[in-house]
Kinemage of the C-alpha trace (Angstrom):
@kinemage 1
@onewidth
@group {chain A} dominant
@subgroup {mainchain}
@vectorlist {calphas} color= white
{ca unk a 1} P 0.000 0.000 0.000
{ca unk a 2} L 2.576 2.231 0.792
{ca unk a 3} L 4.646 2.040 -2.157
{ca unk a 4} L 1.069 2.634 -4.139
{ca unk a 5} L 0.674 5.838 -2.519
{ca unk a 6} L 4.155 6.956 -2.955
{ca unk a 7} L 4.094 6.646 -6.463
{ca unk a 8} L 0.616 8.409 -6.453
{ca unk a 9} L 2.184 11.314 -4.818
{ca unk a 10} L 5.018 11.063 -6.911
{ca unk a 11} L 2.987 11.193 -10.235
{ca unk a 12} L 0.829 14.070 -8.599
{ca unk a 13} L 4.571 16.004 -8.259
{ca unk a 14} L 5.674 14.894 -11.791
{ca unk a 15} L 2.641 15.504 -14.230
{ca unk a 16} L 1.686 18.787 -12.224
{ca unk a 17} L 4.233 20.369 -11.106
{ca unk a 18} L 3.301 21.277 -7.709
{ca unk a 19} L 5.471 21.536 -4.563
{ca unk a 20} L 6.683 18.214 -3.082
{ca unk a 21} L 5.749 19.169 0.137
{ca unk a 22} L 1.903 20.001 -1.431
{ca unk a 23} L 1.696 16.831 -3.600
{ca unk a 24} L 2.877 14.799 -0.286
{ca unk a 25} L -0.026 16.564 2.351
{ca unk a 26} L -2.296 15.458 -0.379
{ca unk a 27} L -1.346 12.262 -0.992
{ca unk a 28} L -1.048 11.043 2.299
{ca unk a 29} L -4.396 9.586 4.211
{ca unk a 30} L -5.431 10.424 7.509
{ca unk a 31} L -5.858 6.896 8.149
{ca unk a 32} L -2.287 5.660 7.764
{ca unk a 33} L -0.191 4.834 10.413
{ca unk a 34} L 2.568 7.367 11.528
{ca unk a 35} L 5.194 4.208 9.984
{ca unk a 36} L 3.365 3.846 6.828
{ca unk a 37} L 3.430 8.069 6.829
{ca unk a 38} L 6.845 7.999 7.938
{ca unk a 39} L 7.891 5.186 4.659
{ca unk a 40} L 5.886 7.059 2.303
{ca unk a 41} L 7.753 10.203 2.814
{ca unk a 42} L 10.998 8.870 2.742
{ca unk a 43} L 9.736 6.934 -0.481
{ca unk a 44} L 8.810 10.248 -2.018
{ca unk a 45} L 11.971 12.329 -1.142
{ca unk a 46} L 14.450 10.222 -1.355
{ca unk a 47} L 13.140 9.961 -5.180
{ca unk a 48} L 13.030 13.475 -5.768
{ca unk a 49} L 16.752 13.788 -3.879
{ca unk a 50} L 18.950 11.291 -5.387
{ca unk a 51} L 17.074 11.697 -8.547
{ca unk a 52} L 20.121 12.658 -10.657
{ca unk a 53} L 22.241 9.454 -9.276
{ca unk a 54} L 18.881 7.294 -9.896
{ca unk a 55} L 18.703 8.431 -13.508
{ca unk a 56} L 22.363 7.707 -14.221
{ca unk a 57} L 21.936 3.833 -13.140
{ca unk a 58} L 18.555 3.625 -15.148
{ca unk a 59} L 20.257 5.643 -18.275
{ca unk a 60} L 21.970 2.504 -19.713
{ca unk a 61} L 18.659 0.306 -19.504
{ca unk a 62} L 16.420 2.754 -20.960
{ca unk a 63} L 18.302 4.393 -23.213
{ca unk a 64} L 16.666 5.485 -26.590
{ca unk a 65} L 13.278 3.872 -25.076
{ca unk a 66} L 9.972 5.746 -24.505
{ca unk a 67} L 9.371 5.395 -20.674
{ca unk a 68} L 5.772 6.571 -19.332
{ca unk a 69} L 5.741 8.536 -16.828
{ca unk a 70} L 4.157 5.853 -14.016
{ca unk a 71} L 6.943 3.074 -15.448
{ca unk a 72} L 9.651 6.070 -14.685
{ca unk a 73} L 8.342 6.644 -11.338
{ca unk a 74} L 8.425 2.903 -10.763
{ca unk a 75} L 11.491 2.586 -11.743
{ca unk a 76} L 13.319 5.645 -10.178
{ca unk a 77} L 11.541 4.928 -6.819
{ca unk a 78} L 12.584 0.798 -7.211
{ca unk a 79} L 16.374 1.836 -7.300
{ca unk a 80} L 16.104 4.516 -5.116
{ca unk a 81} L 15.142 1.393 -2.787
{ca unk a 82} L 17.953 -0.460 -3.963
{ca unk a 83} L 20.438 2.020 -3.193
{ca unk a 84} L 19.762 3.525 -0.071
{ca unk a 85} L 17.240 1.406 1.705
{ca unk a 86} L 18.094 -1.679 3.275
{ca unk a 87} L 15.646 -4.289 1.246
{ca unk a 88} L 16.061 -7.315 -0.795
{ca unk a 89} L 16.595 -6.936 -4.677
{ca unk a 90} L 13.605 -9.731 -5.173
{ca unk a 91} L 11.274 -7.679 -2.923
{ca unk a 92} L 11.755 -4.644 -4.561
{ca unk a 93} L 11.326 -5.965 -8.166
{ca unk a 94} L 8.101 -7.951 -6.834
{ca unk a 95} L 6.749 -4.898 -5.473
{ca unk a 96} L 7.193 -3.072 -8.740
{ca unk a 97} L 5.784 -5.659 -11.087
{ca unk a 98} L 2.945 -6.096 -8.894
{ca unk a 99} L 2.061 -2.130 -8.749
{ca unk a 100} L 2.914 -2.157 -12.836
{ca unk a 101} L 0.733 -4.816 -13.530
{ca unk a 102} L -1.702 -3.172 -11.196
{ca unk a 103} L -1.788 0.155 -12.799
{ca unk a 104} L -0.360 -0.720 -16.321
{ca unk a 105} L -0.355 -4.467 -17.730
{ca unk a 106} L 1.749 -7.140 -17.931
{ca unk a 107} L 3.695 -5.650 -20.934
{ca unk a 108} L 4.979 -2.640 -18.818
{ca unk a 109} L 5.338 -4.759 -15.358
{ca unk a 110} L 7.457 -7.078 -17.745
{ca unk a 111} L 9.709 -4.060 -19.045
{ca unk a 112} L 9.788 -2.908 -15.516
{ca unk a 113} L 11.370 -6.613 -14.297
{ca unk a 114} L 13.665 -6.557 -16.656
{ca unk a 115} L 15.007 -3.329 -16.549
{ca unk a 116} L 15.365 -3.569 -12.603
{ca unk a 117} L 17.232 -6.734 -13.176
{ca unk a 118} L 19.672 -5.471 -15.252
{ca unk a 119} L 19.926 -2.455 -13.553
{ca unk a 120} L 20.588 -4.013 -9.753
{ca unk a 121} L 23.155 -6.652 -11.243
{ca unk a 122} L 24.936 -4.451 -13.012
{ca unk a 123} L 25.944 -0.764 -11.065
{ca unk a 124} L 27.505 2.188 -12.993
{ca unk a 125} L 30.816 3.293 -12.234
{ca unk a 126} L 31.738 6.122 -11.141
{ca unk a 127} L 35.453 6.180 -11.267
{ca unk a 128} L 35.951 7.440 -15.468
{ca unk a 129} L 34.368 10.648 -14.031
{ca unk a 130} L 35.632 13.917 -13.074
{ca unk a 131} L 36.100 15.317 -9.667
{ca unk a 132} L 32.451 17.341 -10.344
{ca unk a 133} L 31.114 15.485 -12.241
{ca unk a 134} L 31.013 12.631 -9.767
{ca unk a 135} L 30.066 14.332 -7.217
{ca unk a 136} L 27.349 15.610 -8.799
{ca unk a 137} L 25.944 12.005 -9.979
{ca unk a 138} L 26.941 10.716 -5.977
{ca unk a 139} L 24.954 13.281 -4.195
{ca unk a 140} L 22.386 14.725 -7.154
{ca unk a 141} L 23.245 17.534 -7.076
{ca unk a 142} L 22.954 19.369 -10.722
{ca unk a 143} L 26.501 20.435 -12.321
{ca unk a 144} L 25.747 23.814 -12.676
{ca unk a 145} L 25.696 24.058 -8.910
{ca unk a 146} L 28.443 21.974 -8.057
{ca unk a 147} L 30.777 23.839 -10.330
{ca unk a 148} L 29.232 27.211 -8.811
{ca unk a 149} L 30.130 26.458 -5.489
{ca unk a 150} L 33.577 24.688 -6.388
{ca unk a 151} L 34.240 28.284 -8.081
{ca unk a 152} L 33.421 30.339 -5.299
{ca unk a 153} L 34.209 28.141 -2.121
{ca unk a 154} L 36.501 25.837 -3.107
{ca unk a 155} L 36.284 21.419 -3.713
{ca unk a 156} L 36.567 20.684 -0.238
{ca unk a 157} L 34.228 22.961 1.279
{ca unk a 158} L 31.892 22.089 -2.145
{ca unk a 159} L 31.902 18.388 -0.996
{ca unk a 160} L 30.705 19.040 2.217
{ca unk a 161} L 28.315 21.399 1.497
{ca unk a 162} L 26.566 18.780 -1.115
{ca unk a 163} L 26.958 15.679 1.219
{ca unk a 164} L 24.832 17.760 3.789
{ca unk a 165} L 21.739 18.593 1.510
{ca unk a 166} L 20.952 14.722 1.541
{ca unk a 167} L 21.482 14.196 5.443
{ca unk a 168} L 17.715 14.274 7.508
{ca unk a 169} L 16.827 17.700 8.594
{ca unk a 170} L 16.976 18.259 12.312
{ca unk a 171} L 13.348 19.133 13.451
{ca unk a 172} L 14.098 22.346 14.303
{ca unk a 173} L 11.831 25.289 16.631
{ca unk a 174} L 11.874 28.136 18.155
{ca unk a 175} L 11.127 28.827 21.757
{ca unk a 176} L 8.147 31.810 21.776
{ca unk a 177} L 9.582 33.493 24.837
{ca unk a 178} L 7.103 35.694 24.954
{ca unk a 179} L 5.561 32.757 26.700
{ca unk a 180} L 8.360 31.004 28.412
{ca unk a 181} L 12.132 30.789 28.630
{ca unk a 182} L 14.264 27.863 27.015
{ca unk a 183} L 14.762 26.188 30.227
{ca unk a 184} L 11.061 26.557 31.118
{ca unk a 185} L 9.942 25.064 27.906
{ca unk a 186} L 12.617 21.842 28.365
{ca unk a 187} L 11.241 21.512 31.895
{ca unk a 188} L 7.646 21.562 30.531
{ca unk a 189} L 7.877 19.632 27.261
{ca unk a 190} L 10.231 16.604 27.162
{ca unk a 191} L 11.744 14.992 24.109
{ca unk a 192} L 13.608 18.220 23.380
{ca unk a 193} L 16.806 19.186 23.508
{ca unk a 194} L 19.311 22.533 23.058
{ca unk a 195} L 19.703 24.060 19.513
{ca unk a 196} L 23.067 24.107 18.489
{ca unk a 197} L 23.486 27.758 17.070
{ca unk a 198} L 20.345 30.002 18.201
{ca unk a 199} L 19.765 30.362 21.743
{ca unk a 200} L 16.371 30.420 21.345
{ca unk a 201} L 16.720 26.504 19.395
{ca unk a 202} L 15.303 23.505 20.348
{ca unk a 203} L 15.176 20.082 18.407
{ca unk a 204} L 12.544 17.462 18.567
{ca unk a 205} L 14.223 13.919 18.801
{ca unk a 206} L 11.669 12.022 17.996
{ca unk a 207} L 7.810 12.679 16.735
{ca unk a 208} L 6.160 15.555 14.923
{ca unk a 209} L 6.310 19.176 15.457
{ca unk a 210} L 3.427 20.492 13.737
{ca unk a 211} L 1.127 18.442 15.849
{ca unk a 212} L 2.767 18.556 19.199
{ca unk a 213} L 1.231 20.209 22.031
{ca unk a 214} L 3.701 22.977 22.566
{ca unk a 215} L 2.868 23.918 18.566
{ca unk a 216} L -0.595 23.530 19.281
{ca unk a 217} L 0.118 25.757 22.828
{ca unk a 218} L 2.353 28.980 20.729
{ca unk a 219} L 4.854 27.601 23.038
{ca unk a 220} L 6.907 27.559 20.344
{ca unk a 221} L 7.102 27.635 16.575
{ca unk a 222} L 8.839 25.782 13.591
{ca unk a 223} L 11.761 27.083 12.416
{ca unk a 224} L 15.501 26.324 11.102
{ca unk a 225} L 17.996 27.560 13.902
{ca unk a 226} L 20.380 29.571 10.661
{ca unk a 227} L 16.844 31.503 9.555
{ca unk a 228} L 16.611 32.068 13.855
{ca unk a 229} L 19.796 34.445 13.797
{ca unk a 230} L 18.467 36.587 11.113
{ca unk a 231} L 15.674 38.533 13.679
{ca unk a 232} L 18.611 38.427 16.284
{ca unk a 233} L 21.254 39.668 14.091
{ca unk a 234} L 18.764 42.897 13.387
{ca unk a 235} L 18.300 43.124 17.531
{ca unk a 236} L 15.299 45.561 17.711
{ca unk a 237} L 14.304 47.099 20.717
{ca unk a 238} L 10.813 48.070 22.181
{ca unk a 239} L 11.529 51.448 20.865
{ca unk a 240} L 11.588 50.874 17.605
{ca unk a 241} L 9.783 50.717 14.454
{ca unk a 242} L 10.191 47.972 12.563
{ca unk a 243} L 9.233 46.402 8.658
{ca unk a 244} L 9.480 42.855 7.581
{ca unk a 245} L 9.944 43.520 3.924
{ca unk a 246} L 9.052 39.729 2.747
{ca unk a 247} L 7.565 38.281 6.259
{ca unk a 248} L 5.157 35.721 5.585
{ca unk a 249} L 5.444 33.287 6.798
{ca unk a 250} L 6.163 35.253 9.721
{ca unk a 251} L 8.710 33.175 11.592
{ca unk a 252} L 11.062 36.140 11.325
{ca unk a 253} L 8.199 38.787 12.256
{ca unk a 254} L 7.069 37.161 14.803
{ca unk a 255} L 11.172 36.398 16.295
{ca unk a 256} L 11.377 40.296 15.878
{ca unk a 257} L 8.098 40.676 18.321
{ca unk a 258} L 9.688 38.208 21.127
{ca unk a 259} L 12.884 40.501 21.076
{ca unk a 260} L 10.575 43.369 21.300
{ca unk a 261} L 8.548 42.110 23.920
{ca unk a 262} L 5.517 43.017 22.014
{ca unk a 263} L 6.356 46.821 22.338
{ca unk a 264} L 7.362 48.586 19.596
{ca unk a 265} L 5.650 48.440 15.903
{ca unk a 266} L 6.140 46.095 12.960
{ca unk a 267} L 4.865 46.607 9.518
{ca unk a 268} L 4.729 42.892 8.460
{ca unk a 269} L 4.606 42.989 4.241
{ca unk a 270} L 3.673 40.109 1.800
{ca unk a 271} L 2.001 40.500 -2.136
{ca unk a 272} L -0.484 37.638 -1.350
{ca unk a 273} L -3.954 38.135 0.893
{ca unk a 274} L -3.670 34.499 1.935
{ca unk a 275} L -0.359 34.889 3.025
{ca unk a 276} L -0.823 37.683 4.699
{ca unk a 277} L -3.282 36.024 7.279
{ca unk a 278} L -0.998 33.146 7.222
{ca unk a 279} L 1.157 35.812 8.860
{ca unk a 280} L -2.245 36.716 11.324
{ca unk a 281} L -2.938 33.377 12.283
{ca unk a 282} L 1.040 32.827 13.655
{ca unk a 283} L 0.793 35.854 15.433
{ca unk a 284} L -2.339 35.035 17.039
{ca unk a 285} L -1.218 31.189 18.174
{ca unk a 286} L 2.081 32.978 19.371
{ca unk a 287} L 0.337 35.962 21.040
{ca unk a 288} L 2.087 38.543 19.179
{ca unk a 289} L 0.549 42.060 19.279
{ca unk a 290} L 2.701 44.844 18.351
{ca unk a 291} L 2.114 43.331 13.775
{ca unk a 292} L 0.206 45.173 11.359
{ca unk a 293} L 0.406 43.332 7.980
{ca unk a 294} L 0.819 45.288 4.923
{ca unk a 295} L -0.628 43.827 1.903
{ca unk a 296} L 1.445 44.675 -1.169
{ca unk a 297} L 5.043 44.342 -3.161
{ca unk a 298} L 7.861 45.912 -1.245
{ca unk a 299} L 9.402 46.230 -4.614
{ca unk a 300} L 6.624 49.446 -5.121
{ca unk a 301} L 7.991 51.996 -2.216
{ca unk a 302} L 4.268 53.317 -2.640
{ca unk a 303} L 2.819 50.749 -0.313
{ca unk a 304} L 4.807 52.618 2.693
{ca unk a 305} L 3.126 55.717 2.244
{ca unk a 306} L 6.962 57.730 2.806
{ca unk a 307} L 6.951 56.237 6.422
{ca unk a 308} L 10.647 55.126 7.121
{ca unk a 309} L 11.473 52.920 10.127
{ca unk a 310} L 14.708 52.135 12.528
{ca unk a 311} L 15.247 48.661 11.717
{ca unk a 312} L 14.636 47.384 7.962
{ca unk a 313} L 14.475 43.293 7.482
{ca unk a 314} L 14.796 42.703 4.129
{ca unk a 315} L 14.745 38.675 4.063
{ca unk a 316} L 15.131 38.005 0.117
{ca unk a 317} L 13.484 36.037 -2.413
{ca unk a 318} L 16.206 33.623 -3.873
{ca unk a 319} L 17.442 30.332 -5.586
{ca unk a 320} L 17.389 29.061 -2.053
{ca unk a 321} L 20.321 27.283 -2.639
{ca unk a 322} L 21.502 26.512 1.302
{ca unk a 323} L 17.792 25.076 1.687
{ca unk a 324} L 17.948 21.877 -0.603
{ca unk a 325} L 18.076 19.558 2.415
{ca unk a 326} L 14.385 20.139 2.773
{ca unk a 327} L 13.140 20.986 -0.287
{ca unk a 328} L 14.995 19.079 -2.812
{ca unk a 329} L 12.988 19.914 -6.057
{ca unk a 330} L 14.752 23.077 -5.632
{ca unk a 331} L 17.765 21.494 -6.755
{ca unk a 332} L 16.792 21.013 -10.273
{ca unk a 333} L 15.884 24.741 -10.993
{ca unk a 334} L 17.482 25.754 -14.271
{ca unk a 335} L 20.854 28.352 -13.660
{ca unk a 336} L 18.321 30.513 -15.912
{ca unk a 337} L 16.079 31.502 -12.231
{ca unk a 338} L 19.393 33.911 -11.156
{ca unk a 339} L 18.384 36.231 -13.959
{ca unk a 340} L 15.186 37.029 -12.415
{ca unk a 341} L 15.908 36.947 -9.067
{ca unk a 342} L 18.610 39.195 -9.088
{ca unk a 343} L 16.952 42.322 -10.414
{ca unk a 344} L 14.545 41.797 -7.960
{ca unk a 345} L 17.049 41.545 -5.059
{ca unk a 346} L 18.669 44.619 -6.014
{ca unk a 347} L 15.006 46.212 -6.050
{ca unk a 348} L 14.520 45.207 -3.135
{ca unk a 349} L 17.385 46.323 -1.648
{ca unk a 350} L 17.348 49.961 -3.046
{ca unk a 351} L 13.650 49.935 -1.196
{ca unk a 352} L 15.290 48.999 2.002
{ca unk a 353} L 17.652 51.713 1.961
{ca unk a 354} L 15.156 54.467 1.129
{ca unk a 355} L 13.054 52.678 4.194
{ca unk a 356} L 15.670 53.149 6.919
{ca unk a 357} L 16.445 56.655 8.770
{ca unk a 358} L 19.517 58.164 9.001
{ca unk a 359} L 21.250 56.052 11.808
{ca unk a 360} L 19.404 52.813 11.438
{ca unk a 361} L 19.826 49.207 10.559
{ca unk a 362} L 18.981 46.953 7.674
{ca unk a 363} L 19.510 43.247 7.409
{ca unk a 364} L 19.779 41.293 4.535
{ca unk a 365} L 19.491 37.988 4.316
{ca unk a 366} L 18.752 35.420 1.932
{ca unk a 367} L 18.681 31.283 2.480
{ca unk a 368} L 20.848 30.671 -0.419
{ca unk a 369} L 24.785 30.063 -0.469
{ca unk a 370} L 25.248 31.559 -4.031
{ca unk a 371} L 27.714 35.198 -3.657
{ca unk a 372} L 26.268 36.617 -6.796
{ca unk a 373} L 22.530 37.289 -4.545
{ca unk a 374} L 24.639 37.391 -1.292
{ca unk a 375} L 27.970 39.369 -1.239
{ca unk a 376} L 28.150 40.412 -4.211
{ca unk a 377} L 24.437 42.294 -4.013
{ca unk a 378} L 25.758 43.917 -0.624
{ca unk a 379} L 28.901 45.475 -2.233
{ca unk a 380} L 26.603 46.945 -5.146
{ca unk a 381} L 24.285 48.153 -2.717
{ca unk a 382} L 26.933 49.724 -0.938
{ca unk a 383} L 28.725 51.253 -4.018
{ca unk a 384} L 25.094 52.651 -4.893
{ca unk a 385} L 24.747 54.256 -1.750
{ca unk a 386} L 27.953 55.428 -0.207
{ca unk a 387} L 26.465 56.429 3.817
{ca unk a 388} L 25.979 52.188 4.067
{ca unk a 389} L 28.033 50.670 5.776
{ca unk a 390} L 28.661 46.868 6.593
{ca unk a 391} L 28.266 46.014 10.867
{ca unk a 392} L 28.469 42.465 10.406
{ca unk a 393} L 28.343 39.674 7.385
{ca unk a 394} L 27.833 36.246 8.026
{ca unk a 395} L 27.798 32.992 5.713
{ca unk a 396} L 26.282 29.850 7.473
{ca unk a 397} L 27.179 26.424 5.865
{ca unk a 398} L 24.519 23.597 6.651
{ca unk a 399} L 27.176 21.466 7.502
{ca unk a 400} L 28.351 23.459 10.526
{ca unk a 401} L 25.473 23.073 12.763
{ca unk a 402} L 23.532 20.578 10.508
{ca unk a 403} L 20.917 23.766 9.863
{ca unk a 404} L 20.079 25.319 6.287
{ca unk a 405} L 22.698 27.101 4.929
{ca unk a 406} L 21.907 31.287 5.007
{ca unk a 407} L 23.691 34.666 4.518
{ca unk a 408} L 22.702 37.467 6.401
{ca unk a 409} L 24.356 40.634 6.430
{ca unk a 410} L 23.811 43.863 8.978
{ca unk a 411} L 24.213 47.482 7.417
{ca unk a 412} L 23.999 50.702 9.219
{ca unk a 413} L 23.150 53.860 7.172
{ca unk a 414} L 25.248 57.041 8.228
């Protein structure tokens, strides 16, 4: 049943084009047990993940041969299972036949056994390869991005960078304190232990956070401990006036409210209506009352009515390039998406500078690792408008605390 599901799911993601994470709260029924949920998603990522590897020990098999899009899923998912799974060979293939029979005939569930066959008895090699190449087929990870990061960090600091977007995300929160300390909430909820980087961290060691009673309480809310510095790196005070350029969906606002203490103002700012009370409800659950949400593109200054503000968070759109640990269709983007985002960054940007008085703060921050929408955006920015200057710049690599990888950079304007 489970494997039936997955491929349901899978299909769903392929033919429509929706987000994994969308096609997989669809797919998966109430009824199912948390261990048939917990297969099903690991079914359906790992697919999407090592797709690139996956493809390369179908290519020889399949080569020059029109393969359906069901047979492909079967197929991908199948070695997916035979690489990084621990099941037999003859379960796997029986399971495939038996859902390709199912769903398409005993012509396809007869292609399908043979190709697997083939396929499991004979793996590719790896070793005629070069140095990015291959590690682009072993951890799926497109060239074009391996080479990128080889070019601007280096091979060493490339390979560990790529070998962390396929480890398991840490489930990840952060403490409301506007409720209750850290200590408090370890004392109250158990299972839970000390973030590595953000003193405001916990992880979950085993269960579900969206469904946990401290979730359910505003006790605390889900969020990566890198995107946790970003409202701490800004460090409002009660004082202040605040905007949350891109805020929905308002982990960071609502961060910037806890440091506040609920005193203060912040102008919370999204395009969408339905993100905007996606922005509402969180600061509701977490009893957050110093938000107004602004409904609008923060790329038109218009929408601010010439107000300007103390402390400017300007959290970026971008190829979200230190977040493919968690959302690994993002990894087969084409290079072609840094053309558009760009522009729109530097937008952005020249909107957060006209935002901020004379003596105030803007952070910048992005959850991708690529320089050209990182450092290389701050140094234009700065060469555009010469009373900015840099307080403090900082690149976080998701192998260092096993978080997403972000940039986030502090300015002060003269």
């Amino acid at each position: 049943m489970e494997r039936e599901i997955a491929i349901n799911i899978l299909m769903d993601y392929e033919t429509k084009k929706t987000y994994l994470n969308i096609a997989l709260a669809n797919g998966l029924p109430d009824t199912m047990t948390q261990a048939g949920k917990n297969l099903v998603t690991r079914l359906v990522y790992g697919t999407v993940q090592y797709r690139l590897r996956l493809d390369y020990e179908l290519r020889p098999w399949i080569k020059g041969k029109r393969v359906r899009t069901f047979e492909r899923m079967v197929l991908l998912m199948s070695v997916y299972e035979h690489l990084y799974l621990d099941m037999p060979d003859y379960a796997i293939v029986d399971e495939a036949v038996k859902l390709t029979k199912k769903n398409r005939g005993r012509r396809s569930a007869t292609f399908v056994n043979a190709v697997l066959r083939h396929c499991f008895n004979n793996p590719q090699d790896l070793d005629g390869l070069d140095e990015d190449m291959r590690l682009s087929i072993e951890e799926s990870i497109p060239l074009w991005i391996v080479k990128m990061f080889t070019h601007q960090y280096g091979q060493e600091a490339t390979k560990k960078i790529c070998h962390s977007f396929n480890e398991i995300p840490l489930k990840s929160a952060r403490v409301n304190t506007l409720h209750l300390t850290r200590e408090q909430f370890l004392e109250k909820y158990k299972g839970f232990e000390k973030g590595h980087l953000s003193g405001d961290a916990v992880i979950l060691k085993k269960g579900t956070l969206t469904n946990h009673p401290a979730f359910i309480n505003g006790d605390m809310i889900i969020q990566d401990e890198s995107a946790q510095k970003v409202a701490q790196l800004l460090n409002p005070s009660g004082a202040d006036e605040v905007v949350d350029m891109c805020s929905a969906p308002g982990g960071k606002t609502t961060h910037l409210a806890a440091l506040m203490n609920n005193k203060g103002h912040i102008d919370a700012c999204d395009i969408y209506v339905h993100k905007g009370k996606l922005i509402l409800e969180n600061c509701d659950r977490l009893g957050v009352t110093n938000v107004s949400v602004i409904i609008g593109d923060s790329t038109d200054l218009s929408i601010f009515n010439g107000k300007q503000y103390d402390k400017v968070l300007l959290d970026g759109p971008c190829t979200g390039l230190g977040v493919l640990g968690r959302k690994p269709e993002i990894r087969y983007h084409d290079s072609e998406i840094m053309d558009k985002i760009i522009p729109i960054q530097q937008k952005l940007l020249d909107n957060a500078y006209s935002l901020c008085k004379n003596k105030g703060n803007i952070v910048y921050s992005t959850c991708t690792l690529n320089k050209k929408e990182n450092e290389t955006q701050i140094a234009s920015l700065i060469k555009r408008h010469k009373d900015l200057h840099i307080v403090q710049e900082r690149t976080i690599f998701p192998y260092e605390y096993h978080s997403d990888g972000f940039y986030m950079c502090l300015l002060e304007k003269d």
